[in-house]
TIBA-580383 format. One record per residue (C-alpha): residue number from 1; residue in three letters; x, y, z. Coordinates in Angstrom, 1 decimal, padded with zeros to 4 digits. Layout:
     k     r       px       py       pz
   NUM   ALA        X        Y        Z
...
//
This chain:
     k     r       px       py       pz
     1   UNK   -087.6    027.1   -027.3
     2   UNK   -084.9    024.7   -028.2
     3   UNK   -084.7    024.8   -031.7
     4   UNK   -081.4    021.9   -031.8
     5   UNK   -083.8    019.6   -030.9
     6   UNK   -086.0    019.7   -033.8
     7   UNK   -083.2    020.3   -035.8
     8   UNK   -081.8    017.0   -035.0
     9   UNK   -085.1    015.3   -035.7
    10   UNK   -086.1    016.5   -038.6
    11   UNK   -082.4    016.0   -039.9
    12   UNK   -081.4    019.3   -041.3
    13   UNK   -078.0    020.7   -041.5
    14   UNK   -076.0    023.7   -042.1
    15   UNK   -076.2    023.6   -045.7
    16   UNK   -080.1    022.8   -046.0
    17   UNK   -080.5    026.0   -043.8
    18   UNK   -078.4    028.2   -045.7
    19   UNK   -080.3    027.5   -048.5
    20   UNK   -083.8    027.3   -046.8
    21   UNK   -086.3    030.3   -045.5
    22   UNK   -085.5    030.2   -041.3
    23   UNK   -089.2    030.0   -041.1
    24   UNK   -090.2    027.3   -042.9
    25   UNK   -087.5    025.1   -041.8
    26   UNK   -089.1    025.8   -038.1
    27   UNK   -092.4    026.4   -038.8
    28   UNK   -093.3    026.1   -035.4
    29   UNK   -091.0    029.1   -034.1
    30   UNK   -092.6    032.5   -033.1
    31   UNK   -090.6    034.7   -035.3
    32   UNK   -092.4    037.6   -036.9
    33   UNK   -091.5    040.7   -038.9
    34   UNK   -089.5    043.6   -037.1
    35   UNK   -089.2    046.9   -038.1
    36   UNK   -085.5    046.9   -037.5
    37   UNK   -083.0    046.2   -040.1
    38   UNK   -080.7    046.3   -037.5
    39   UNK   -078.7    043.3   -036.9
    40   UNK   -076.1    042.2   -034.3
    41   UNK   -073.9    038.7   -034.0
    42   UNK   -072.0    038.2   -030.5
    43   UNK   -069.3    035.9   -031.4
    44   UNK   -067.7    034.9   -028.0
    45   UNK   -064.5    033.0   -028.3
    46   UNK   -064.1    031.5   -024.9
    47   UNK   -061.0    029.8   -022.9
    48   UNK   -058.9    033.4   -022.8
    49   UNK   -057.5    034.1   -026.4
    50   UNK   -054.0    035.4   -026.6
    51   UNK   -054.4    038.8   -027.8
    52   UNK   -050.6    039.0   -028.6
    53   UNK   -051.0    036.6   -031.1
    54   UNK   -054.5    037.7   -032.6
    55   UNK   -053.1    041.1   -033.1
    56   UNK   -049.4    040.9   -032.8
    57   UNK   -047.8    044.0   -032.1
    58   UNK   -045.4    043.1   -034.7
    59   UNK   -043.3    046.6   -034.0
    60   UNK   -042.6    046.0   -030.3
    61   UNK   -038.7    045.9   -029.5
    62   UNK   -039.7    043.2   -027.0
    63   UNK   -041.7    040.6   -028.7
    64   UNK   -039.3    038.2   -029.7
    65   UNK   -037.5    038.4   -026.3
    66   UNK   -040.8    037.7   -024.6
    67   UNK   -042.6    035.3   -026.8
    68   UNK   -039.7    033.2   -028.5
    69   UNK   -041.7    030.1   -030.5
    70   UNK   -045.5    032.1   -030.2
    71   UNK   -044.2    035.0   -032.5
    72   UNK   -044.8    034.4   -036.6
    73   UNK   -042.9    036.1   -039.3
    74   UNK   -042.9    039.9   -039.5
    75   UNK   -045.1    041.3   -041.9
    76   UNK   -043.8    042.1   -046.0
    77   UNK   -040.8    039.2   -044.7
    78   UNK   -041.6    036.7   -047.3
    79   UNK   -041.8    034.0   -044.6
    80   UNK   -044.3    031.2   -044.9
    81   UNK   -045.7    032.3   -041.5
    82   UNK   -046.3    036.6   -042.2
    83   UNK   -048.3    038.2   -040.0
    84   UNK   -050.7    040.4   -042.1
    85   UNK   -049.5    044.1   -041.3
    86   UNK   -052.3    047.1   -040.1
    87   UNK   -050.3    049.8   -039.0
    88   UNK   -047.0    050.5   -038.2
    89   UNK   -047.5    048.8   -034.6
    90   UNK   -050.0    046.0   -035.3
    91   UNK   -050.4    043.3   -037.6
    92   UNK   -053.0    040.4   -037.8
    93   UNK   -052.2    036.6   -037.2
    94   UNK   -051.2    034.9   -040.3
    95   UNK   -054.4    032.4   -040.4
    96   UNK   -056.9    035.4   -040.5
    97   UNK   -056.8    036.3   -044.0
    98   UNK   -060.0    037.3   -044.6
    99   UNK   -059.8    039.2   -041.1
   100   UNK   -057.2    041.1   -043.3
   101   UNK   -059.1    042.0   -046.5
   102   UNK   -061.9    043.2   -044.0
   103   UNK   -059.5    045.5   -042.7
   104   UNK   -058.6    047.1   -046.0
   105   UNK   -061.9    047.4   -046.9
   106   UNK   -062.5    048.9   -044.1
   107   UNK   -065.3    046.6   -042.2
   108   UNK   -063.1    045.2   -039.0
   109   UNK   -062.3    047.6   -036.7
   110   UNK   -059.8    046.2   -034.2
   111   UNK   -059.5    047.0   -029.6
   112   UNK   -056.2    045.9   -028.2
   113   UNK   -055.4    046.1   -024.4
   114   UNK   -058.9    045.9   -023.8
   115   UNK   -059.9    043.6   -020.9
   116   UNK   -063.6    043.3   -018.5
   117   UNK   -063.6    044.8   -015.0
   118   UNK   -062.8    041.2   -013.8
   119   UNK   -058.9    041.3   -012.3
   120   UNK   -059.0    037.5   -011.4
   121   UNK   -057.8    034.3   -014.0
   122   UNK   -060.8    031.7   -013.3
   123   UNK   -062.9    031.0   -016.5
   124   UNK   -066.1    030.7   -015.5
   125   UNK   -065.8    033.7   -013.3
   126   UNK   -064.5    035.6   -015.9
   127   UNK   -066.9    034.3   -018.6
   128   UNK   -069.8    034.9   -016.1
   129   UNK   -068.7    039.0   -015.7
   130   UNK   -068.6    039.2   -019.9
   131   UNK   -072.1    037.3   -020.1
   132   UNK   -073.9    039.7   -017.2
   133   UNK   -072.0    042.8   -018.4
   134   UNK   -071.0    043.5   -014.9
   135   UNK   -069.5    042.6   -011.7
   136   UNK   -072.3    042.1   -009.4
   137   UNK   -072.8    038.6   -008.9
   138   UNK   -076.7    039.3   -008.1
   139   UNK   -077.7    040.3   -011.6
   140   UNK   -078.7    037.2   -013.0
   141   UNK   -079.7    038.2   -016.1
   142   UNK   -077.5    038.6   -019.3
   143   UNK   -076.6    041.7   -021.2
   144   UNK   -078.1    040.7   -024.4
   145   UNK   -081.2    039.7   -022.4
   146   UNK   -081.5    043.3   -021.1
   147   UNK   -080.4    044.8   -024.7
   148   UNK   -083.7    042.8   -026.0
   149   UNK   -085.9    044.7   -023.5
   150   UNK   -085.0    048.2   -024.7
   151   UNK   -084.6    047.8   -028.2
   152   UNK   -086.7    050.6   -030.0
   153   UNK   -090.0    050.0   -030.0
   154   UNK   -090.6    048.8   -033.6
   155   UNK   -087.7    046.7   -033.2
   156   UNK   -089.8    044.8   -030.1
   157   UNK   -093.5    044.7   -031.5
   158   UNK   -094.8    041.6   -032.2
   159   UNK   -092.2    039.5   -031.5
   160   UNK   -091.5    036.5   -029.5
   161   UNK   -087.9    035.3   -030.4
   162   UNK   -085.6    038.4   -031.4
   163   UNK   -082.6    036.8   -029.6
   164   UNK   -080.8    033.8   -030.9
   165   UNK   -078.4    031.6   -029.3
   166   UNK   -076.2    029.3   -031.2
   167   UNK   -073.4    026.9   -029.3
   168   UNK   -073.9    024.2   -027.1
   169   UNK   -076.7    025.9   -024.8
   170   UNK   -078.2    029.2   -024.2
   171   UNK   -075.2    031.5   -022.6
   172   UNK   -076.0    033.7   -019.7
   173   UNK   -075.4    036.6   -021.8
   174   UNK   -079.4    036.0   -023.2
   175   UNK   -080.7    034.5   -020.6
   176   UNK   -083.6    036.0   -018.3
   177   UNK   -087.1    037.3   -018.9
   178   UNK   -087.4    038.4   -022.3
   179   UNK   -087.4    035.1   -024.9
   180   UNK   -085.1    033.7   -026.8
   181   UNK   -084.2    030.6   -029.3
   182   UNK   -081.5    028.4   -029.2
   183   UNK   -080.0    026.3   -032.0
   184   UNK   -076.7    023.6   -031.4
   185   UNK   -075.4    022.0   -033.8
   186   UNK   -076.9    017.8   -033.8
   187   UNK   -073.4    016.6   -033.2
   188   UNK   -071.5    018.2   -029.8
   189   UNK   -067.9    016.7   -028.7
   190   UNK   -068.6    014.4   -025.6
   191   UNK   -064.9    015.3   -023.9
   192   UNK   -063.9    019.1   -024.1
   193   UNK   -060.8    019.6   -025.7
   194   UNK   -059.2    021.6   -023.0
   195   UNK   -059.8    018.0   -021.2
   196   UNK   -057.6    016.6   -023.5
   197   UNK   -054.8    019.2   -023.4
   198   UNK   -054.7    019.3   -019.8
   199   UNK   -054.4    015.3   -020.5
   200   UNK   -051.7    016.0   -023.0
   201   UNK   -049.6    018.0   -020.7
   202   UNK   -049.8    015.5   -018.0
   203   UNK   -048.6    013.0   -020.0
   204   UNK   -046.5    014.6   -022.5
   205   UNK   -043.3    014.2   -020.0
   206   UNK   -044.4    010.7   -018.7
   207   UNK   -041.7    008.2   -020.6
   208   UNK   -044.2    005.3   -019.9
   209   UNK   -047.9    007.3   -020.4
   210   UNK   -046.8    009.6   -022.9
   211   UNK   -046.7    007.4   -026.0
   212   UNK   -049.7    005.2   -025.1
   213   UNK   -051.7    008.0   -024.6
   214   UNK   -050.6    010.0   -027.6
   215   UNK   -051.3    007.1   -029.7
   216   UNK   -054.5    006.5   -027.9
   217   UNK   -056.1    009.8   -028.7
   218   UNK   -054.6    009.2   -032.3
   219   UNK   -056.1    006.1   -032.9
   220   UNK   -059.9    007.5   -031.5
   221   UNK   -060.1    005.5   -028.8
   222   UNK   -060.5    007.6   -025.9
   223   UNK   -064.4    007.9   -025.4
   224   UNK   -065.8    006.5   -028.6
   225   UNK   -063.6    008.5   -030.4
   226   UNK   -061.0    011.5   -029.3
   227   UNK   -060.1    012.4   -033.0
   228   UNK   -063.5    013.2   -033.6
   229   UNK   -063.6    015.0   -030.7
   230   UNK   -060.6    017.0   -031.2
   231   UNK   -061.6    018.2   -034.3
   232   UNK   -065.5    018.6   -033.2
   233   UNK   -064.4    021.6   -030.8
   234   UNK   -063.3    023.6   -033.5
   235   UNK   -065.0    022.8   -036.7
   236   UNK   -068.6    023.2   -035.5
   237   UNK   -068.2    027.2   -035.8
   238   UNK   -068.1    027.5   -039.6
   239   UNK   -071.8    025.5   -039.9
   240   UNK   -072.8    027.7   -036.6
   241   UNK   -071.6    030.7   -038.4
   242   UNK   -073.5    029.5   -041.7
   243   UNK   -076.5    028.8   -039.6
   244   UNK   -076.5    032.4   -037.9
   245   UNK   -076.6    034.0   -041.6
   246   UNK   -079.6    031.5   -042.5
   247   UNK   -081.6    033.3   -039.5
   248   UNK   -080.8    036.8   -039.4
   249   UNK   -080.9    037.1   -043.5
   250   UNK   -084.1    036.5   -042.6
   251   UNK   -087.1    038.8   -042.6
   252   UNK   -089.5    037.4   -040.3
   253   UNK   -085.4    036.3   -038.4
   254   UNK   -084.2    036.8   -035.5
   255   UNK   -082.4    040.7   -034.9
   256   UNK   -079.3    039.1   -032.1
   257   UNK   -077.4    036.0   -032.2
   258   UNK   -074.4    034.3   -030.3
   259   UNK   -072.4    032.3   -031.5
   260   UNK   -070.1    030.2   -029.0
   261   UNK   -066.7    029.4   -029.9
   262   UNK   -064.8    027.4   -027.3
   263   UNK   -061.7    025.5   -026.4
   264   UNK   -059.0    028.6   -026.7
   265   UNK   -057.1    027.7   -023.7
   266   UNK   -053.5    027.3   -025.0
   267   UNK   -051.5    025.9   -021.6
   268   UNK   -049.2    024.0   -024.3
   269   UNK   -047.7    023.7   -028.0
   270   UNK   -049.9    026.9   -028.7
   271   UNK   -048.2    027.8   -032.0
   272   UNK   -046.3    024.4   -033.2
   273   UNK   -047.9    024.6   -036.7
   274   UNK   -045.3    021.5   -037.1
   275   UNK   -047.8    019.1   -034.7
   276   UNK   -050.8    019.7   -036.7
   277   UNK   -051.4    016.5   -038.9
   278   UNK   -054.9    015.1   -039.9
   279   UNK   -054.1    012.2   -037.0
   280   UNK   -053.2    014.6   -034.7
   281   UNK   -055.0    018.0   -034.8
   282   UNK   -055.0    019.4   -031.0
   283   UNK   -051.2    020.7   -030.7
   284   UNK   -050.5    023.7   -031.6
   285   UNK   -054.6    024.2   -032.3
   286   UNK   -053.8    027.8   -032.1
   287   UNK   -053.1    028.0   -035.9
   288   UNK   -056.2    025.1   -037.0
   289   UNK   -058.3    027.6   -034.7
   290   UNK   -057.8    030.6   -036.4
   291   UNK   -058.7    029.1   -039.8
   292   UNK   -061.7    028.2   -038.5
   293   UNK   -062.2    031.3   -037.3
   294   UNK   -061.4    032.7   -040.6
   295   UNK   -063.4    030.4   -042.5
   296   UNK   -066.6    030.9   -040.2
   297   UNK   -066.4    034.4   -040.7
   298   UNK   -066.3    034.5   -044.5
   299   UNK   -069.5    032.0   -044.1
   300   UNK   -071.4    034.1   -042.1
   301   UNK   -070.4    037.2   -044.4
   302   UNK   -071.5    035.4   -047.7
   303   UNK   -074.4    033.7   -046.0
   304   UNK   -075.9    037.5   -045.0
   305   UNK   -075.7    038.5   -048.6
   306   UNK   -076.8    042.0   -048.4
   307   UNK   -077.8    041.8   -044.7
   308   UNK   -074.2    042.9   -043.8
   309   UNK   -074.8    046.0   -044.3
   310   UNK   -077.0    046.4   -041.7
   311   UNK   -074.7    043.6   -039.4
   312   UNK   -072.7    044.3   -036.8
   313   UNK   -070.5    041.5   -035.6
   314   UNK   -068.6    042.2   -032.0
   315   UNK   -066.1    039.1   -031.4
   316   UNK   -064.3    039.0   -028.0
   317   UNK   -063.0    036.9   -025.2
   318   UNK   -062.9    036.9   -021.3
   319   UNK   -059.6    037.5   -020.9
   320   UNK   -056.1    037.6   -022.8
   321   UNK   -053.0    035.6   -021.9
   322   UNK   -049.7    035.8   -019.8
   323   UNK   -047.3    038.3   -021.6
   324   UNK   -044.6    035.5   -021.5
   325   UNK   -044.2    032.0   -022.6
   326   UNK   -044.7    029.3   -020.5
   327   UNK   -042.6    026.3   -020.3
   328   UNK   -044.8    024.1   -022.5
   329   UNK   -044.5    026.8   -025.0
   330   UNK   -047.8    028.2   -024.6
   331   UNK   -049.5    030.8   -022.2
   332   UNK   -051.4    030.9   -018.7
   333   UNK   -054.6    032.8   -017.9
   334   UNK   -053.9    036.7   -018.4
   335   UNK   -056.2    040.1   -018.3
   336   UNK   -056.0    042.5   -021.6
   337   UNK   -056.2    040.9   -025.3
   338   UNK   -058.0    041.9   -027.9
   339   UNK   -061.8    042.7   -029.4
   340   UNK   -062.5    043.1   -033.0
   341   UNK   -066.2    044.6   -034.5
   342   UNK   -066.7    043.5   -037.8
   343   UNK   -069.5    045.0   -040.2
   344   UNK   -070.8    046.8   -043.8
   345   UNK   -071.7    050.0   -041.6
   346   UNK   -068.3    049.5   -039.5
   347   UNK   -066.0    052.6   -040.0
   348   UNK   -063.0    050.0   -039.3
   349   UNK   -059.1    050.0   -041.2
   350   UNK   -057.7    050.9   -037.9
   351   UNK   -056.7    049.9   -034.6
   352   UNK   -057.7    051.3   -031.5
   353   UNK   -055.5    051.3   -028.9
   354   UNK   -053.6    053.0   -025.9
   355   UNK   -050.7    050.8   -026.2
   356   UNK   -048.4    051.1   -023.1
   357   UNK   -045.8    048.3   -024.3
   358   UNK   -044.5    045.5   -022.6
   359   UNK   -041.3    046.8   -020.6
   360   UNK   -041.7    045.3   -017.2
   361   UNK   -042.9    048.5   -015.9
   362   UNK   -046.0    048.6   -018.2
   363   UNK   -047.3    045.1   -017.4
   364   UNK   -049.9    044.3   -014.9
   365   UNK   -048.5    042.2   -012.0
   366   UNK   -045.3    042.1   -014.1
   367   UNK   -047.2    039.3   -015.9
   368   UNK   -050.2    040.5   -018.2
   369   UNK   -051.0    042.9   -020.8
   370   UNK   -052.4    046.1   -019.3
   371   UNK   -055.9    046.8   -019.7
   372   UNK   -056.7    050.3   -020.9
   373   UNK   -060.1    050.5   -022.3
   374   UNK   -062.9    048.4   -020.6
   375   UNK   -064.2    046.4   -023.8
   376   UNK   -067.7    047.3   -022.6
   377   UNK   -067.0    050.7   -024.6
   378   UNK   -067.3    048.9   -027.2
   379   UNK   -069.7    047.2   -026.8
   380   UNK   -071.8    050.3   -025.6
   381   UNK   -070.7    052.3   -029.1
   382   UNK   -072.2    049.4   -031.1
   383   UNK   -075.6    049.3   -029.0
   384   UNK   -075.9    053.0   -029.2
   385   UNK   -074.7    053.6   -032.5
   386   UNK   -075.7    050.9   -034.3
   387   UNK   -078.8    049.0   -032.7
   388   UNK   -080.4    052.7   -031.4
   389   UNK   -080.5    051.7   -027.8
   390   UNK   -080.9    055.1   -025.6
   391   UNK   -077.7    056.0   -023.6
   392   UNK   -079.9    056.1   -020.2
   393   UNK   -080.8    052.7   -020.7
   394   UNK   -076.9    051.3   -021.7
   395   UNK   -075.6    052.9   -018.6
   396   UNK   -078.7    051.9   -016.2
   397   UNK   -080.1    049.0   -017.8
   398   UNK   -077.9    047.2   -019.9
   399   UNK   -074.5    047.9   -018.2
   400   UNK   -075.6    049.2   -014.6
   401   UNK   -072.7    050.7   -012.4
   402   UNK   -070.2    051.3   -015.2
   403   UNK   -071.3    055.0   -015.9
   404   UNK   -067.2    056.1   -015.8
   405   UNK   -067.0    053.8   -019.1
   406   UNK   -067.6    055.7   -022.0
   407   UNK   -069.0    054.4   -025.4
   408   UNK   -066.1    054.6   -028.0
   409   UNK   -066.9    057.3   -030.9
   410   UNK   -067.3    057.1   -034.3
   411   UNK   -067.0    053.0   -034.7
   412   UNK   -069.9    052.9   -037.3
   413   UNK   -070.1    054.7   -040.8
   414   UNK   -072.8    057.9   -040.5
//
């Protein structure tokens, strides 16, 4: 069922759903009451986010040697730009506020150096191992698809749509034979933003191409409109993230839901806060980014209302970024970065971590973070801890073949 469709006909929007029963608004979904209270929100954040600047490690002698222009102002500095301190190796970026008073109240619990068993730097391949949950290029079927076949049984009974997916189209991570919904927003970007920074880059150095195109994409008139587009990649997540609350608040609503958010390749100008003007909002999207990441997340924990208590929100990537800068100031395709699980019954404040450093020595290839906890642990914690999935069906059902990866402990409140 796809429910954007309808959506777009019958003209609602975010706000009209956050304020309307799911069920009435689609009357003609199959939704129907689940004994679960249990509710989980996959928020993948595709394109490789830089984990070094999602959770600096503000404390490392070799940050400012390695990252130059990508590193913010250390935390309690006064600067305009602080990072938002957690411990005394980690701080937050400085455009995730609300990540931060989450922290301190104990409901974000934050993974760094955690990376899928994927070792390669191609997107879709690495998107395609976090959506199956494993290597094997045969299983065609998504985690979360295989997660909605072995929920408890009062959690299944009765119910056609338990899974959601909300982004552009259904990822693989729900697809296969048990059903699920799909809502998109009525308005999608027509060129993909990393389209336009690849475009950018081209031209930046071009003393002929570089000011006609700049002042093309400006003036929105690169495919009906590139302004519109630019800001489309990003400002979708806050309505999807307001929609997601509508549903799951939701009695008779669905019990999973994805949310896609796109575009986080950062090739160039990742952290020029300087470039980012209402004409021009794709340079240096890094910072504009992680306000709307911020923003979507206080929307989706307002919308739930009391519902976050029983929430748990996972929000990863498929891989992290180089360890150094690039010459266009920005970052190439890496392997660790960082995971966050967000949540009422989350026993979060802290960051875990095996941090190795980044001496040389301690990178992989001499290039990337080290990965040193497969972020499947976390994920397996949350299903078993949280959702009440059986560990003989996480380790042969839901994440076949990864038996040596062992569910973190203690991520959620007893």
């Amino acid at each position: 069922m796809n429910i954007s469709r309808r959506a777009a006909l019958l003209g609602i929007s975010a706000s009209t759903l956050a304020g309307a029963c799911a069920s009435r608004a689609f009357p003609d979904m199959a939704f129907a009451d689940a004994a679960t209270d249990k509710r989980l929100v996959a928020i993948f954040l595709r394109g490789g986010v830089d984990g070094l600047s999602l959770v600096p490690p503000y404390a490392e002698p070799k940050l400012k040697a390695l990252r130059g222009p990508l590193v913010d102002d250390m935390p309690g500095s006064g600067g305009p730009n602080a990072m938002h301190k957690l411990d005394g190796m980690f701080a937050l970026n400085p455009d995730l506020p609300y990540f931060h008073e989450m922290f301190l109240s104990g409901e974000l619990l934050v993974l760094h150096s955690a990376a899928s068993p994927y070792r390669e730097r191609s997107h879709f391949d690495a998107q395609d191992v976090i959506d199956r949950g494993t290597t094997d290029r045969g299983l065609r079927q998504g985690w979360l698809n295989r997660v909605v076949g072995r929920l408890p049984d009062g959690g299944r009974k009765a119910r056609a749509d338990l899974a959601l997916g909300i982004g552009p189209t259904l990822p693989l991570s729900l697809r296969g034979p048990e059903p699920a919904g799909s809502w998109s927003p009525p308005v999608q970007s027509t060129i993909e933003g990393d389209t336009f920074e690849r475009l950018t880059g081209l031209y930046r150095n071009d003393a002929n191409l570089s000011a006609p195109f700049l002042n093309a994409v400006s003036a929105g008139k690169m495919s009906g409109g590139a302004n519109s587009a630019m800001g489309s990649a990003e400002s979708p997540f806050e309505e999807m993230a307001t929609v997601a609350a509508a549903f799951l608040r939701e009695k008779a609503g669905p019990r999973i839901v994805t949310i896609d958010f796109g575009n986080w390749d950062s090739h160039s100008d990742q952290n020029a806060r300087e470039l980012i003007t209402p004409q021009n909002q794709w340079p240096g999207r890094y910072p504009s980014f992680y306000r709307k990441l911020n923003s979507g997340m206080r929307a989706l924990k307002t919308g739930l209302g009391s519902t976050w208590q029983d929430t748990a929100v996972l929000i990863f990537t498929e891989f992290g970024r180089t360890v150094r800068v690039n010459g266009t100031n920005g970052t190439d395709h890496g392997t660790a970065g960082a995971a966050m699980l967000a949540g009422g019954a989350v026993a979060g404040g802290r960051v875990i971590s095996d941090w190795r450093g980044l001496a040389p020595r301690d990178l992989l290839d001499d290039r990337d973070l080290y990965p040193t906890t497969d972020v499947r642990a976390l994920f397996k914690a949350t299903l078993r801890e949280h959702m009440g999935l059986l560990d003989t069906d996480i380790e042969m059902t839901v994440f076949p073949q990864s038996a040596s990866i062992g569910a973190l402990e203690g991520v959620f409140r007893t």
